[in-house]
N, CA, C and O atoms as a GROMACS GRO file, in nm:
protein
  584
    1UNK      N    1  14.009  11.424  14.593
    1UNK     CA    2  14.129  11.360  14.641
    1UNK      C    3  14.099  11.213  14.659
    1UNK      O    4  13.985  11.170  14.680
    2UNK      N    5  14.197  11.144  14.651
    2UNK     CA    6  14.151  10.994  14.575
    2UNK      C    7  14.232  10.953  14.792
    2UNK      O    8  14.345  10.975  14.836
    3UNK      N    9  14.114  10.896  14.859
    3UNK     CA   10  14.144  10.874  15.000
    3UNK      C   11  14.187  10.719  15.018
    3UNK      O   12  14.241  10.688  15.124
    4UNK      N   13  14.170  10.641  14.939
    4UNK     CA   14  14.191  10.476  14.949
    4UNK      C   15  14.169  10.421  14.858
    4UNK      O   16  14.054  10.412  14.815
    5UNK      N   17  14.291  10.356  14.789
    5UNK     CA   18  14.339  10.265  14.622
    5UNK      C   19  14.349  10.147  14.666
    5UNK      O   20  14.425  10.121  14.760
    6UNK      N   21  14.268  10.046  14.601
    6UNK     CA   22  14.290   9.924  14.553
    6UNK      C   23  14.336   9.891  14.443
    6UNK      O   24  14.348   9.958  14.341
    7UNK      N   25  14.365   9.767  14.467
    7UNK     CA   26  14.347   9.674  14.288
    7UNK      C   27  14.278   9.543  14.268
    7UNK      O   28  14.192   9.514  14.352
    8UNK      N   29  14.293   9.488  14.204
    8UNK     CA   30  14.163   9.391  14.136
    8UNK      C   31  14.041   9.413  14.203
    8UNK      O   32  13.983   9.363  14.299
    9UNK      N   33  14.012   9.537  14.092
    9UNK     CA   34  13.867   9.528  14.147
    9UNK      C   35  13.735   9.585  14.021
    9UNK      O   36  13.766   9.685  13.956
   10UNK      N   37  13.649   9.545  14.004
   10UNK     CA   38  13.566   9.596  13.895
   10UNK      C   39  13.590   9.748  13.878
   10UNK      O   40  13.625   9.799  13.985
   11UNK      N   41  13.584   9.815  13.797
   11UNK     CA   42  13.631   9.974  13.763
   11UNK      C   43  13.460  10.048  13.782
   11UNK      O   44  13.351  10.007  13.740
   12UNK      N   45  13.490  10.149  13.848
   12UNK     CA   46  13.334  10.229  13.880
   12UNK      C   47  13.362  10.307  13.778
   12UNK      O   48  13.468  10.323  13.720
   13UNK      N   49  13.216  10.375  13.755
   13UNK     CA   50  13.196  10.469  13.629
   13UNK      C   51  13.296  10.576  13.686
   13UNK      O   52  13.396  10.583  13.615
   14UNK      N   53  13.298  10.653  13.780
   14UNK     CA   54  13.410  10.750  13.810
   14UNK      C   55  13.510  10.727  13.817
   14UNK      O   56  13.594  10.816  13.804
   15UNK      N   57  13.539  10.624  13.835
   15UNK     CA   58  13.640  10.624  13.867
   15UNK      C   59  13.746  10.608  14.003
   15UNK      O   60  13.858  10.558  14.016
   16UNK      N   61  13.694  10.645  14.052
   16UNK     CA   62  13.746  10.706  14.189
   16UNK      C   63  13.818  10.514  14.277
   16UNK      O   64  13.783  10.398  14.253
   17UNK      N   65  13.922  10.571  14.375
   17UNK     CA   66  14.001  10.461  14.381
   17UNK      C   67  14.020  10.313  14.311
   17UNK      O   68  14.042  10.198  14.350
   18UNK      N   69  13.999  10.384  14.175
   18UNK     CA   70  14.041  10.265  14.088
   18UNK      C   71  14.170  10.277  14.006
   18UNK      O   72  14.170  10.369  13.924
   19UNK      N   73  14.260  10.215  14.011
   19UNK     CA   74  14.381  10.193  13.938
   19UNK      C   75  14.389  10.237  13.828
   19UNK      O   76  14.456  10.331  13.785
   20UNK      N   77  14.266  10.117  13.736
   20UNK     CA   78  14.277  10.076  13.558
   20UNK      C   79  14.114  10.091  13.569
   20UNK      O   80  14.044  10.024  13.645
   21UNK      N   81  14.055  10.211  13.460
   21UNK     CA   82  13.918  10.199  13.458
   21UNK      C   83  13.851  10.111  13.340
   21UNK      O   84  13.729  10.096  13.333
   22UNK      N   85  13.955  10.047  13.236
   22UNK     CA   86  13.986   9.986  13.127
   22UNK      C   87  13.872   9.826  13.181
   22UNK      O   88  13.885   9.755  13.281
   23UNK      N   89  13.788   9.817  13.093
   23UNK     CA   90  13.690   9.655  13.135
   23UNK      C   91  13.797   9.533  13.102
   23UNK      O   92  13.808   9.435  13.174
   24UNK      N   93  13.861   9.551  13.000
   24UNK     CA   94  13.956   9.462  12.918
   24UNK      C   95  14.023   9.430  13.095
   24UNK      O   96  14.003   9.331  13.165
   25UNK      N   97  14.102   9.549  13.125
   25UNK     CA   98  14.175   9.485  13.248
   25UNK      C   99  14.116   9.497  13.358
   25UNK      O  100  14.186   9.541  13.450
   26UNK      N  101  13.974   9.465  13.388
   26UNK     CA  102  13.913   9.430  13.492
   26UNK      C  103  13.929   9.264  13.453
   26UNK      O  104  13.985   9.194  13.537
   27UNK      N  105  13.887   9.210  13.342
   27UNK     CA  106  13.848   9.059  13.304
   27UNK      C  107  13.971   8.995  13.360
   27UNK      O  108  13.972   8.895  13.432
   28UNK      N  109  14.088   9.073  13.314
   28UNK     CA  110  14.216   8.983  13.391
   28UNK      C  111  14.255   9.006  13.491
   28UNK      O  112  14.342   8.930  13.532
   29UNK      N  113  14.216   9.112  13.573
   29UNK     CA  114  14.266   9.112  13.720
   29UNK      C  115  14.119   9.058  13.828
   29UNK      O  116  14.133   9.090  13.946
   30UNK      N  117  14.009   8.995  13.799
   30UNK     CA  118  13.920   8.942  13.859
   30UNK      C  119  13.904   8.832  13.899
   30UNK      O  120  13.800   8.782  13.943
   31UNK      N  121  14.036   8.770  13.886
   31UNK     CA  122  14.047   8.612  13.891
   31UNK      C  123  14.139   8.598  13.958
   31UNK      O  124  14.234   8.674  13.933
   32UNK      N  125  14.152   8.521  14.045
   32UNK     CA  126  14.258   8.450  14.112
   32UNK      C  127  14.379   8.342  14.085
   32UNK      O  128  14.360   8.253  14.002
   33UNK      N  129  14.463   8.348  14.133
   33UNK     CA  130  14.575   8.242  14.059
   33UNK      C  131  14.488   8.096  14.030
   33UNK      O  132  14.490   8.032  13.925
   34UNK      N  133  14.429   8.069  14.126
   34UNK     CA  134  14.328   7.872  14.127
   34UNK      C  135  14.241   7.969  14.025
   34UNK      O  136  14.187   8.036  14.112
   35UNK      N  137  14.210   8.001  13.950
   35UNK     CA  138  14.089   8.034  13.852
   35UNK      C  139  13.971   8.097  13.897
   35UNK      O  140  13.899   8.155  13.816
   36UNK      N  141  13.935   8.094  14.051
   36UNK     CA  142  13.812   8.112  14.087
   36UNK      C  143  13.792   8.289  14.058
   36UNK      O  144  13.884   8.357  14.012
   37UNK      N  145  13.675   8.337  14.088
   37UNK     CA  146  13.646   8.464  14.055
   37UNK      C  147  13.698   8.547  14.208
   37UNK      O  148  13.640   8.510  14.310
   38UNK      N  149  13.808   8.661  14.220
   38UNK     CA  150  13.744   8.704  14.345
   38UNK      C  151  13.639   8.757  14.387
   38UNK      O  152  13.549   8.807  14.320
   39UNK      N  153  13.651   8.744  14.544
   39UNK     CA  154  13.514   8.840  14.625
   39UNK      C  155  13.467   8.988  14.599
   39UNK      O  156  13.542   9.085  14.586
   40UNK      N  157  13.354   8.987  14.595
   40UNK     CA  158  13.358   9.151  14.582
   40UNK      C  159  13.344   9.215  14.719
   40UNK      O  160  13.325   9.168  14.831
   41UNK      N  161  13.362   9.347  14.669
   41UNK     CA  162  13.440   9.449  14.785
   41UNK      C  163  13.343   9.583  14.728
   41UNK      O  164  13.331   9.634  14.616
   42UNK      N  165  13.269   9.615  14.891
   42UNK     CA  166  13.240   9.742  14.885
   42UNK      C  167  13.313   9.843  14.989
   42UNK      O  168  13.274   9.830  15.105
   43UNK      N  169  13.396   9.926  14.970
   43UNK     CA  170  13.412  10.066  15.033
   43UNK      C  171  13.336  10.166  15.076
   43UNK      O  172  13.283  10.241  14.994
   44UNK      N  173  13.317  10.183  15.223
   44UNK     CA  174  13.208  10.325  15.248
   44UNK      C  175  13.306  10.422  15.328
   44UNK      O  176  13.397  10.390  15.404
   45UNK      N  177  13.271  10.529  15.298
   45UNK     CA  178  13.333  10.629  15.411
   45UNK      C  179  13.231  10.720  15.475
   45UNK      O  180  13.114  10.749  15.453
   46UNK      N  181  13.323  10.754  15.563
   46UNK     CA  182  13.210  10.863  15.645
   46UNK      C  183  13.346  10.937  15.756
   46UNK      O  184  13.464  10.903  15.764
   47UNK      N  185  13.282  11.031  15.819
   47UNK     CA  186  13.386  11.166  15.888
   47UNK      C  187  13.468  11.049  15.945
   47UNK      O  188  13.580  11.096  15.923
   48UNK      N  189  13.497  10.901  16.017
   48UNK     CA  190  13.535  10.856  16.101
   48UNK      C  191  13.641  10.764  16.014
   48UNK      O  192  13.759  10.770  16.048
   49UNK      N  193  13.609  10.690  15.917
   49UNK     CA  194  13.632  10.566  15.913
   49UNK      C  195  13.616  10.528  15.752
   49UNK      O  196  13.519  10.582  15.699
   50UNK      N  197  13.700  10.439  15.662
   50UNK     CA  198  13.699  10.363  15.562
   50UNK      C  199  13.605  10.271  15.648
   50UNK      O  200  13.629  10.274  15.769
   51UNK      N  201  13.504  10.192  15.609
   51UNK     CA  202  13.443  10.045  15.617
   51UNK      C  203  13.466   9.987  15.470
   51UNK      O  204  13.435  10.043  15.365
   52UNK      N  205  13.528   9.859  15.487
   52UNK     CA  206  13.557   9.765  15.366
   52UNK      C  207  13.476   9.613  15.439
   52UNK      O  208  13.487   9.554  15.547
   53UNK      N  209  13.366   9.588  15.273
   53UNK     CA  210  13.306   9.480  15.321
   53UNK      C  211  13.305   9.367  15.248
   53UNK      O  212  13.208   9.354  15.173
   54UNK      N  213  13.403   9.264  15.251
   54UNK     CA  214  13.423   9.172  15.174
   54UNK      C  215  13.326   9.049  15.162
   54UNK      O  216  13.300   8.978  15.259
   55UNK      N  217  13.276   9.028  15.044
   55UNK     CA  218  13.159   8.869  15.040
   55UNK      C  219  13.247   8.757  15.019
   55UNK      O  220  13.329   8.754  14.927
   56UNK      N  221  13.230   8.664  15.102
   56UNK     CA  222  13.314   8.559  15.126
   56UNK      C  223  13.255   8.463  15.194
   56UNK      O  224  13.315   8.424  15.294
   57UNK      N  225  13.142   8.408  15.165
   57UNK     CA  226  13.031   8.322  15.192
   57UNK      C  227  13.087   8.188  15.220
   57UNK      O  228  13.177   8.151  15.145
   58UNK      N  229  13.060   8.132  15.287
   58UNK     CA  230  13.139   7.953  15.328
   58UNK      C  231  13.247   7.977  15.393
   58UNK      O  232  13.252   7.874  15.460
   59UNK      N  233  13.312   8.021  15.415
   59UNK     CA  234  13.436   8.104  15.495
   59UNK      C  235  13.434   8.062  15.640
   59UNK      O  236  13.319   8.036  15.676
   60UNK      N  237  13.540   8.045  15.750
   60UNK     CA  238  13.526   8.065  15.872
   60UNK      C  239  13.632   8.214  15.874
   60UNK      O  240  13.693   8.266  15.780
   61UNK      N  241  13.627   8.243  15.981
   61UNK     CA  242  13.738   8.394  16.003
   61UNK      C  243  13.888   8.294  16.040
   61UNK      O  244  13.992   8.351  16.005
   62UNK      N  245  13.901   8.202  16.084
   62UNK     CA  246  13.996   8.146  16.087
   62UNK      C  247  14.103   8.121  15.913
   62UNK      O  248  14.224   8.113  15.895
   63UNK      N  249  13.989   8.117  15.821
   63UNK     CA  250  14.035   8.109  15.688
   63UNK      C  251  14.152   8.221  15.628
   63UNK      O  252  14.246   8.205  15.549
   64UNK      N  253  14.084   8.390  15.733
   64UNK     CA  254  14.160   8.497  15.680
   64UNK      C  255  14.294   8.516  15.747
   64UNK      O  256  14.328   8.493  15.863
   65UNK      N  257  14.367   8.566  15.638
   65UNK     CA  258  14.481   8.629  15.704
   65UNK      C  259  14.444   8.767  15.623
   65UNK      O  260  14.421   8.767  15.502
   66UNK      N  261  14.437   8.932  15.738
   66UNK     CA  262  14.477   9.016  15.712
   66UNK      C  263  14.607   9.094  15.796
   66UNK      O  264  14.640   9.085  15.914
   67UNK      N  265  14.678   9.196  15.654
   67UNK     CA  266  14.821   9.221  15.735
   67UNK      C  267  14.835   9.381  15.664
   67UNK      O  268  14.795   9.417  15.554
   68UNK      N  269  14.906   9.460  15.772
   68UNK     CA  270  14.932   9.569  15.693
   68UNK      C  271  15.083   9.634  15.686
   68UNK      O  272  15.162   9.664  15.775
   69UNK      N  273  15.087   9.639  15.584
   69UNK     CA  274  15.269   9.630  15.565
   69UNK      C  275  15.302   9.753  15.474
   69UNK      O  276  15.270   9.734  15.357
   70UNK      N  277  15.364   9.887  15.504
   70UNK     CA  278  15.379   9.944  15.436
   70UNK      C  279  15.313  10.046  15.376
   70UNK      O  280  15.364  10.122  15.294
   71UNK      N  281  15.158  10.053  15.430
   71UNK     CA  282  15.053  10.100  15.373
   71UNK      C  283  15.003  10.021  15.284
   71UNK      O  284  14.910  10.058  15.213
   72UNK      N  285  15.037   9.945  15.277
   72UNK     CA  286  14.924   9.784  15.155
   72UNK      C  287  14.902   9.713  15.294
   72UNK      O  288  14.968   9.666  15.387
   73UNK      N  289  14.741   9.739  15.243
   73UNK     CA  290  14.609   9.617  15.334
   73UNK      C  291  14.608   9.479  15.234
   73UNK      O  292  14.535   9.464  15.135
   74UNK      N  293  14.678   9.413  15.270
   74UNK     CA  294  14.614   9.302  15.205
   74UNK      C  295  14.568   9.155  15.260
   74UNK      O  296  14.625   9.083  15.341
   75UNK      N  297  14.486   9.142  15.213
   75UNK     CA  298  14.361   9.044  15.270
   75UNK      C  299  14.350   8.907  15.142
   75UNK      O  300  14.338   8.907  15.019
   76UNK      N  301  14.361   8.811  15.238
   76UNK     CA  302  14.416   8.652  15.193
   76UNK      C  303  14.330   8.576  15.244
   76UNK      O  304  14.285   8.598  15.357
   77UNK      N  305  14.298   8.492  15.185
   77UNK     CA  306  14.249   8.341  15.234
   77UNK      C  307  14.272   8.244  15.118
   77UNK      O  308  14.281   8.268  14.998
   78UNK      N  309  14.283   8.073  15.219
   78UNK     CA  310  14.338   7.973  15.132
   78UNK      C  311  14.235   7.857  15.237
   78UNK      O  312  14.242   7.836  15.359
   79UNK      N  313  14.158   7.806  15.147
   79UNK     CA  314  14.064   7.698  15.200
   79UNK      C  315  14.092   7.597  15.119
   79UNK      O  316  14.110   7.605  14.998
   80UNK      N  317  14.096   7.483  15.200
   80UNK     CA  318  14.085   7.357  15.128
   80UNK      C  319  13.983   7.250  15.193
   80UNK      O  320  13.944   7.214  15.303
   81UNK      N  321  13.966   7.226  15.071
   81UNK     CA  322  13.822   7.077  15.175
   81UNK      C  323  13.808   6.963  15.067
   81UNK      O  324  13.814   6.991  14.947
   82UNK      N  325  13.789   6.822  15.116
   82UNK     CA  326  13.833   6.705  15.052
   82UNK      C  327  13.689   6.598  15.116
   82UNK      O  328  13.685   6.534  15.221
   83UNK      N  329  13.610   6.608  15.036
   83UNK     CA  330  13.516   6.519  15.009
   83UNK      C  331  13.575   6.357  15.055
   83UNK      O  332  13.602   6.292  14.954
   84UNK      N  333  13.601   6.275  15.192
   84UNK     CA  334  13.642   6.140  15.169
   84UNK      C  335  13.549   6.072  15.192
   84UNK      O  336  13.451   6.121  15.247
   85UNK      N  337  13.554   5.926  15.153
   85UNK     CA  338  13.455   5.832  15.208
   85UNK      C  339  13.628   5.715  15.282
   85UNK      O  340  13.749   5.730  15.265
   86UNK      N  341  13.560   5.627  15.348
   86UNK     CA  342  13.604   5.511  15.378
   86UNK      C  343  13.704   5.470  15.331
   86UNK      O  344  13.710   5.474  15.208
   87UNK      N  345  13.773   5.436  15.375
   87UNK     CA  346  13.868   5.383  15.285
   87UNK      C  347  13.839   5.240  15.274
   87UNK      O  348  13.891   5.217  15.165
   88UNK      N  349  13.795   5.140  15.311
   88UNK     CA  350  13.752   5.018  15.257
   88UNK      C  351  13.667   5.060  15.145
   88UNK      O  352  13.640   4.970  15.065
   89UNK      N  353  13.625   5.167  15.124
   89UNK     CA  354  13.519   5.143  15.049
   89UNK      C  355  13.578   5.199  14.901
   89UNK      O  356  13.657   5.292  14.897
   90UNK      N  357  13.535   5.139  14.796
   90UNK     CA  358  13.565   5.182  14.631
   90UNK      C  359  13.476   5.293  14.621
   90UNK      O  360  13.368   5.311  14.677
   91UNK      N  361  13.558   5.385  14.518
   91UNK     CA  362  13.442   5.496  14.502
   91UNK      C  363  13.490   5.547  14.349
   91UNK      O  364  13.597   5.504  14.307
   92UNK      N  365  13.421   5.626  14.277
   92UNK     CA  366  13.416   5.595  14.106
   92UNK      C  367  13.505   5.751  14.072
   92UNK      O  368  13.585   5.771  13.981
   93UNK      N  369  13.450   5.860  14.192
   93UNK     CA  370  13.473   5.980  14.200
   93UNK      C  371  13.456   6.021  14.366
   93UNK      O  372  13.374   6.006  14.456
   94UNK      N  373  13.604   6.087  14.342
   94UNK     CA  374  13.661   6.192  14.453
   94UNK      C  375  13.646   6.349  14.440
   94UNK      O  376  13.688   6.405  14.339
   95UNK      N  377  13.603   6.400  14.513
   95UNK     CA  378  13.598   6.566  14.464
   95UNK      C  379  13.699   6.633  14.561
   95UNK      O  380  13.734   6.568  14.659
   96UNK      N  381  13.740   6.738  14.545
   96UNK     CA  382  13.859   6.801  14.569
   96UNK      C  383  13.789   6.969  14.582
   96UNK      O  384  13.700   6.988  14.500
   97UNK      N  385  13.810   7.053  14.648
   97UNK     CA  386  13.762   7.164  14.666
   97UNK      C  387  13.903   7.289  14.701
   97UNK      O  388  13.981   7.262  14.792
   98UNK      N  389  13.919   7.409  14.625
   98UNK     CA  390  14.024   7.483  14.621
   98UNK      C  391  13.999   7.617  14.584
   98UNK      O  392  13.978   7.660  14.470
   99UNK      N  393  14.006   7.708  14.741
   99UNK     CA  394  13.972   7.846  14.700
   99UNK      C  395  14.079   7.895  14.785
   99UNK      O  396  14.134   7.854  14.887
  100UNK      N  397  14.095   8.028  14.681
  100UNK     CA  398  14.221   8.129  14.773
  100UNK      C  399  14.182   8.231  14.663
  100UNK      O  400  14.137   8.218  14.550
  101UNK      N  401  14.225   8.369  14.763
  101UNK     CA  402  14.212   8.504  14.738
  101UNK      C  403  14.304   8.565  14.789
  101UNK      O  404  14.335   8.540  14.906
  102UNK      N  405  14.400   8.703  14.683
  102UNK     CA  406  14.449   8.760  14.756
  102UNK      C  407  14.376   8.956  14.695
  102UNK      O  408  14.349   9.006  14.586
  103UNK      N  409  14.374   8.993  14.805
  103UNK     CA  410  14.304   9.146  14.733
  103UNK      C  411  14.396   9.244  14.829
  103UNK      O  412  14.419   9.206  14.944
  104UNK      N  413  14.441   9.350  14.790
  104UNK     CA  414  14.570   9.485  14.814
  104UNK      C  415  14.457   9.581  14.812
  104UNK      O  416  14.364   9.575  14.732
  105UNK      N  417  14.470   9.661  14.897
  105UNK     CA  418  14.456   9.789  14.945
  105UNK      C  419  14.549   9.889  14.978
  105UNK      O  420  14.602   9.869  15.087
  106UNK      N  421  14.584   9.984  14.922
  106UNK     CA  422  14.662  10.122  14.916
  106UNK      C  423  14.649  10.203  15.069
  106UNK      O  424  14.615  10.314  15.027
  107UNK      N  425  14.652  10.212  15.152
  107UNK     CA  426  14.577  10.279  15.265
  107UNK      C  427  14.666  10.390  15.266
  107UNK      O  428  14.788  10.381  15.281
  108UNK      N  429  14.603  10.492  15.250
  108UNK     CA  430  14.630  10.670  15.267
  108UNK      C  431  14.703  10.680  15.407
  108UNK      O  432  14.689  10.598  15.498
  109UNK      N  433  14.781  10.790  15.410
  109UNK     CA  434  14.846  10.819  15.548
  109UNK      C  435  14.742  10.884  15.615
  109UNK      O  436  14.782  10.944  15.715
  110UNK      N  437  14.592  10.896  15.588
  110UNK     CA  438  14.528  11.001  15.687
  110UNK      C  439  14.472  10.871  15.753
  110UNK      O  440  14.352  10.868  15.781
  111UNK      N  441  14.531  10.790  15.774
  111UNK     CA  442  14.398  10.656  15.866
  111UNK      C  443  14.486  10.605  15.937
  111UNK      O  444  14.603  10.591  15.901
  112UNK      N  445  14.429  10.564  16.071
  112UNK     CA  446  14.537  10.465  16.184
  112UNK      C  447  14.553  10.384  16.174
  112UNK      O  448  14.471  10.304  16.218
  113UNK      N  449  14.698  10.325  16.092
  113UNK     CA  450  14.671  10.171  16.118
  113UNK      C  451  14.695  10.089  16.205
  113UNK      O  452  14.723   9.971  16.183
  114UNK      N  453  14.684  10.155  16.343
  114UNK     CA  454  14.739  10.080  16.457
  114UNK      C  455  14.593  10.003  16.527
  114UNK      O  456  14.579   9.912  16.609
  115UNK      N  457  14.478  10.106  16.437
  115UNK     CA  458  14.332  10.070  16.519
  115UNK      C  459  14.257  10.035  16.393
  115UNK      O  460  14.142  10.079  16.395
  116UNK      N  461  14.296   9.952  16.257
  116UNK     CA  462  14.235   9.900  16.205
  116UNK      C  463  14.213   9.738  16.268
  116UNK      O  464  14.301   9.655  16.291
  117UNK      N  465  14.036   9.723  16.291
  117UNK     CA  466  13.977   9.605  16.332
  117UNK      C  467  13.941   9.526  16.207
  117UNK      O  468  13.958   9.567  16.092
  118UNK      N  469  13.874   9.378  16.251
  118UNK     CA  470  13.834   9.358  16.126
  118UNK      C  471  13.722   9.202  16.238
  118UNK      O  472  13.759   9.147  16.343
  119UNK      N  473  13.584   9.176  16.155
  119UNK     CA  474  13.495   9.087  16.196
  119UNK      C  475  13.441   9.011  16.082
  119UNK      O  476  13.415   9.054  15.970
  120UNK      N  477  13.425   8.873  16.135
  120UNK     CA  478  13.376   8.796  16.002
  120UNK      C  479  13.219   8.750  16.076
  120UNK      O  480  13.196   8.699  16.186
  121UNK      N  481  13.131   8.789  15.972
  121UNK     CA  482  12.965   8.803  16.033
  121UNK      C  483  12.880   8.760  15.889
  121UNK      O  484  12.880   8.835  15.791
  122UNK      N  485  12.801   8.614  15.893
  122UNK     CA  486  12.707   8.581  15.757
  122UNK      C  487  12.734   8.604  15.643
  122UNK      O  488  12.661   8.664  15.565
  123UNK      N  489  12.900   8.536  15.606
  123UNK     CA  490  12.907   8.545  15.491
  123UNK      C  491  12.977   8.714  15.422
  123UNK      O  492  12.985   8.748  15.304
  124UNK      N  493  13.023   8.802  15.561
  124UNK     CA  494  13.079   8.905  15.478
  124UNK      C  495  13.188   8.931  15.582
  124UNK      O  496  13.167   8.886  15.695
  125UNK      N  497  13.328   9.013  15.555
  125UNK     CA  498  13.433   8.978  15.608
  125UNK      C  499  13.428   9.194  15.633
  125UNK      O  500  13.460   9.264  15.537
  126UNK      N  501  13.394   9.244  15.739
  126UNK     CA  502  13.432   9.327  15.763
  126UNK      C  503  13.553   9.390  15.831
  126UNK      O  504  13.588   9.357  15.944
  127UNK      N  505  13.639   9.515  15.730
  127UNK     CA  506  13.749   9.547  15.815
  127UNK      C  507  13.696   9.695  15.805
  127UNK      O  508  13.662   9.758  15.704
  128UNK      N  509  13.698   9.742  15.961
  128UNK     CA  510  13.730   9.892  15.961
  128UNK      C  511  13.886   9.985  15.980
  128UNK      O  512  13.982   9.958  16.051
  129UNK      N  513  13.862  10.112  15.879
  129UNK     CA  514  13.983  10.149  15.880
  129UNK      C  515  13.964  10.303  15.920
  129UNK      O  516  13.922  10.396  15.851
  130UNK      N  517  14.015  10.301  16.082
  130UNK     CA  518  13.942  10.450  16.132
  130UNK      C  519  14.072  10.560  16.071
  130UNK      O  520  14.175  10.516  16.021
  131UNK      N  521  14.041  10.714  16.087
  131UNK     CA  522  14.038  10.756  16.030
  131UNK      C  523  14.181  10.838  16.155
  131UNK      O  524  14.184  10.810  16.274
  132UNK      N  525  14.281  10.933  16.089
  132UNK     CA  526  14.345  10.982  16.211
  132UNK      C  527  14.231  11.119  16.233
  132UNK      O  528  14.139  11.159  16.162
  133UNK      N  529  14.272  11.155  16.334
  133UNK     CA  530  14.172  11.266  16.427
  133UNK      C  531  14.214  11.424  16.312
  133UNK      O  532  14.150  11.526  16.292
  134UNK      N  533  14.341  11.379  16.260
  134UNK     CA  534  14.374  11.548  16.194
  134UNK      C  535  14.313  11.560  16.072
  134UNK      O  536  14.306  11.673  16.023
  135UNK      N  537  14.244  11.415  15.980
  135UNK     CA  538  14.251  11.389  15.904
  135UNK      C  539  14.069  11.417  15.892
  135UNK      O  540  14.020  11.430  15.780
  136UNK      N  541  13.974  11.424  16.027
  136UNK     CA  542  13.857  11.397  16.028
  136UNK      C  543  13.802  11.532  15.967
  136UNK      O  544  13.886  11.619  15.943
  137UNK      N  545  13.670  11.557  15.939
  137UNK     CA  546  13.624  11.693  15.914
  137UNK      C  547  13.634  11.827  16.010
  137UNK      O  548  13.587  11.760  16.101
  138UNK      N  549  13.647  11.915  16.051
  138UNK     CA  550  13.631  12.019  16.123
  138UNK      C  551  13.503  12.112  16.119
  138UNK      O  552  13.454  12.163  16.018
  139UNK      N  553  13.469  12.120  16.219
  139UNK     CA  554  13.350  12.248  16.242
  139UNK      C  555  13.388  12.348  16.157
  139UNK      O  556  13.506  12.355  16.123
  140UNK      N  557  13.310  12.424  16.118
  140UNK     CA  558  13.363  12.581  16.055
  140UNK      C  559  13.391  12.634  16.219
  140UNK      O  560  13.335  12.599  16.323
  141UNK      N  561  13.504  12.735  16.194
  141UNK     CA  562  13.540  12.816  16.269
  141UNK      C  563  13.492  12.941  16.264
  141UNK      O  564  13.514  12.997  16.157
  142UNK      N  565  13.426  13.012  16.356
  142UNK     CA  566  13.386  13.136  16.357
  142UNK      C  567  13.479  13.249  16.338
  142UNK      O  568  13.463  13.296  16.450
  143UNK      N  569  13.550  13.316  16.292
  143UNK     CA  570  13.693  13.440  16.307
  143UNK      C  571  13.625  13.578  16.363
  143UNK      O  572  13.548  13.640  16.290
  144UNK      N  573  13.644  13.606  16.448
  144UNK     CA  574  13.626  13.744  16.518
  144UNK      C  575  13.655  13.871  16.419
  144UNK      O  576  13.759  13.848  16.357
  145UNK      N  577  13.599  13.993  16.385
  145UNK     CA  578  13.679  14.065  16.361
  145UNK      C  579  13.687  14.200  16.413
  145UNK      O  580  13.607  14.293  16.419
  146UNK      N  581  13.871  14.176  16.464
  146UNK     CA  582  13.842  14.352  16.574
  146UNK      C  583  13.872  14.468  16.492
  146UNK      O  584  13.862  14.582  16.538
   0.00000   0.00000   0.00000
């Protein structure tokens, strides 16, 4: 059972929460509108919780906007930074700096999204996505028989 779909994202050999397993349409959905490459994204699960761990190196957490609307997680940032000198002063070259990302997540009805958190820590942008309680594993049940 396929528990959490993205998109733009490299295609795994299984497959599994990937959209398009096609390489052709990984090349065009890996890029961002400004050209840059997006971040990569690893998914872990376990009895509790999706963990999604985004690389996003140079970043402050102030940079992100995440929102969940609908069951789409989607996770944004738009940085800008401008190299100036002086203004009395002549200069031959100005550099200009321009990154933005936007990446969608599908989120399954078995997860809370009232208690998804999220922390930005050395360059990686963690969001957890806990899990609902009906949705978690169960003990085997013992059945009596009279």
């Amino acid at each position: 059972m396929t528990l959490l779909r993205y998109q733009n994202q490299l295609p795994d050999l299984l497959g599994r929460f990937f959209d398009d397993d096609s390489l052709e349409s990984w090349s065009n959905k890996n890029y961002s509108e400004a050209g840059t490459t997006l971040p990569k994204v690893n998914i872990k699960e376990n009895n509790d919780a999706f963990d999604v761990e985004v690389a996003v190196p140079g970043f402050d957490k102030k940079d992100f906007n995440i929102k969940l609307d609908n069951g789409v997680l989607t996770v944004s940032s738009e940085k800008k930074e401008e190299k100036t000198t002086k203004e009395d002063e002549k200069y031959s070259r100005r550099e200009f700096s321009y990154q933005s990302f936007t990446r969608t997540f599908t989120i399954p009805e078995l997860v809370d999204g009232n208690k998804i958190s999220a922390k930005y820590a050395n360059g990686i942008l963690k969001i957890n996505i806990p899990k609902k309680e009906e949705a978690k594993p169960k003990p085997p049940k013992q059945i009596k028989i009279s």
